[in-house]
C-alpha positions in Angstrom: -14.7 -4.9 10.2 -17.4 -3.5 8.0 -15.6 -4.0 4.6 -15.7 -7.6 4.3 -18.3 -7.5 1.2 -15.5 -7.4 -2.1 -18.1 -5.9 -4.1 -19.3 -3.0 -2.0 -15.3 -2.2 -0.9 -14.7 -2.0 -4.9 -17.8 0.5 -4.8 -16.1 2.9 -2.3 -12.7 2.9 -4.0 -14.2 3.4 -7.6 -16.0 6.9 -5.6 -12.2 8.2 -5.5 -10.3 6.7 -7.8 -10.8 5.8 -11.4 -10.6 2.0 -12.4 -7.3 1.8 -14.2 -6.1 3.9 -10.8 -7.6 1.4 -8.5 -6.1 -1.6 -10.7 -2.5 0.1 -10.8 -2.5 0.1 -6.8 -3.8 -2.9 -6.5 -1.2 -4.6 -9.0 1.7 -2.8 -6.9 0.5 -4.1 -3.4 0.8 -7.7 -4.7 3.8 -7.1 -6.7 5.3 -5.1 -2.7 3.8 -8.2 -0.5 5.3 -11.0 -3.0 9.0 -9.0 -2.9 8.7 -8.7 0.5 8.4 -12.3 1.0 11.1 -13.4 -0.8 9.6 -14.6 -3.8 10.8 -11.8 -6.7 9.6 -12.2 -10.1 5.6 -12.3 -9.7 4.2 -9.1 -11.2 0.6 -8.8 -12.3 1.2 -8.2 -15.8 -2.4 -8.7 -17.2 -4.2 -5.2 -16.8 -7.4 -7.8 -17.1 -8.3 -8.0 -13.3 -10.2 -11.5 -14.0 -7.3 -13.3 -15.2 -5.6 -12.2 -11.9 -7.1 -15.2 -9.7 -5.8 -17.8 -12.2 -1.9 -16.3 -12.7 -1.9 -15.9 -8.5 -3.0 -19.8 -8.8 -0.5 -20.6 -11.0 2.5 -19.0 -9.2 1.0 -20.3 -5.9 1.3 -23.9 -7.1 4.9 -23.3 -7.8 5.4 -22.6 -4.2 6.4 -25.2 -1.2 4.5 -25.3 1.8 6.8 -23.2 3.6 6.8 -20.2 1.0 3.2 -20.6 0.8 2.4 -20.1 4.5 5.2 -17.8 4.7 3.3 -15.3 1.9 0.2 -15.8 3.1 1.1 -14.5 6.4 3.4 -11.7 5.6 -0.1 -10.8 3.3 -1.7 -11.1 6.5 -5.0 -14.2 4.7 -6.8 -15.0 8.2 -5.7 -18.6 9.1 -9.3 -19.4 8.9 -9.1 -19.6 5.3 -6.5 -21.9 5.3 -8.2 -24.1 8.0 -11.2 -23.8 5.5 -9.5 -25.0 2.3 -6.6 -27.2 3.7 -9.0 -30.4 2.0 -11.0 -28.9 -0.6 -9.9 -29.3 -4.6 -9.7 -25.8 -4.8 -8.0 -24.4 -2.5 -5.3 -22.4 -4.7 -8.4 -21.0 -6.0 -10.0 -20.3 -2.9 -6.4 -18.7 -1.4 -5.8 -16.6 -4.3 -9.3 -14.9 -4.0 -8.2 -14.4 -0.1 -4.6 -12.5 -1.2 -7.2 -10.6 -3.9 -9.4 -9.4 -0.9 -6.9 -8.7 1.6 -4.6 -6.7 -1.2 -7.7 -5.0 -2.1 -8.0 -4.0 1.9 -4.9 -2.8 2.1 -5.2 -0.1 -0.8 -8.8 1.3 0.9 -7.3 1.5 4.2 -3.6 3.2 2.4 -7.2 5.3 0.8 -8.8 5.8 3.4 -6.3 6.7 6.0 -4.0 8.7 4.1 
């Protein structure tokens, strides 16, 4: 898969949408993935895209271990990432960036393929 650099897949989506566009559908895909895992309530409220990692974070560490894998699958985070983090100090960091990326996928591929 080509669009694994975040930066350069921002690039293409801000050639056909406009930013506040691009930030709406990305702000409904995680608000869709985190209903759709049973987990109501979380909405992206902040229209600030670099707050997002940090409230993700903070709902994350609410989360059992059970919720958390269950999201993280139903998101679709490559189990890679959390082979990669299970030790590290920052891992709700590290996952939340991975739900940023893979919700960011998802609206160029709705995009793309539409």
């Amino acid at each position: 898969m080509k669009e694994k650099d975040l930066n350069a897949l921002i690039r293409k989506l801000q050639l056909q949408l406009s930013q506040s566009e691009l930030l709406e559908k990305i702000q409904n895909q995680i608000h869709k993935d985190f209903e759709r895992s049973g987990l109501p309530g979380f909405k992206l409220n902040n229209p600030n895209p670099a707050s997002w990692n940090a409230q993700i974070q903070a709902f994350l560490k609410q989360l059992n271990s059970g919720e958390l894998s269950h999201l993280l699958y139903l998101i679709d985070v490559p189990e890679i990432i959390l082979i990669q983090t299970d030790t590290s100090e920052d891992r709700l960091f590290y996952l939340s960036n991975a739900i940023l990326h893979r919700e960011l996928l998802k609206v160029f591929y709705q995009i793309r393929y539409k």
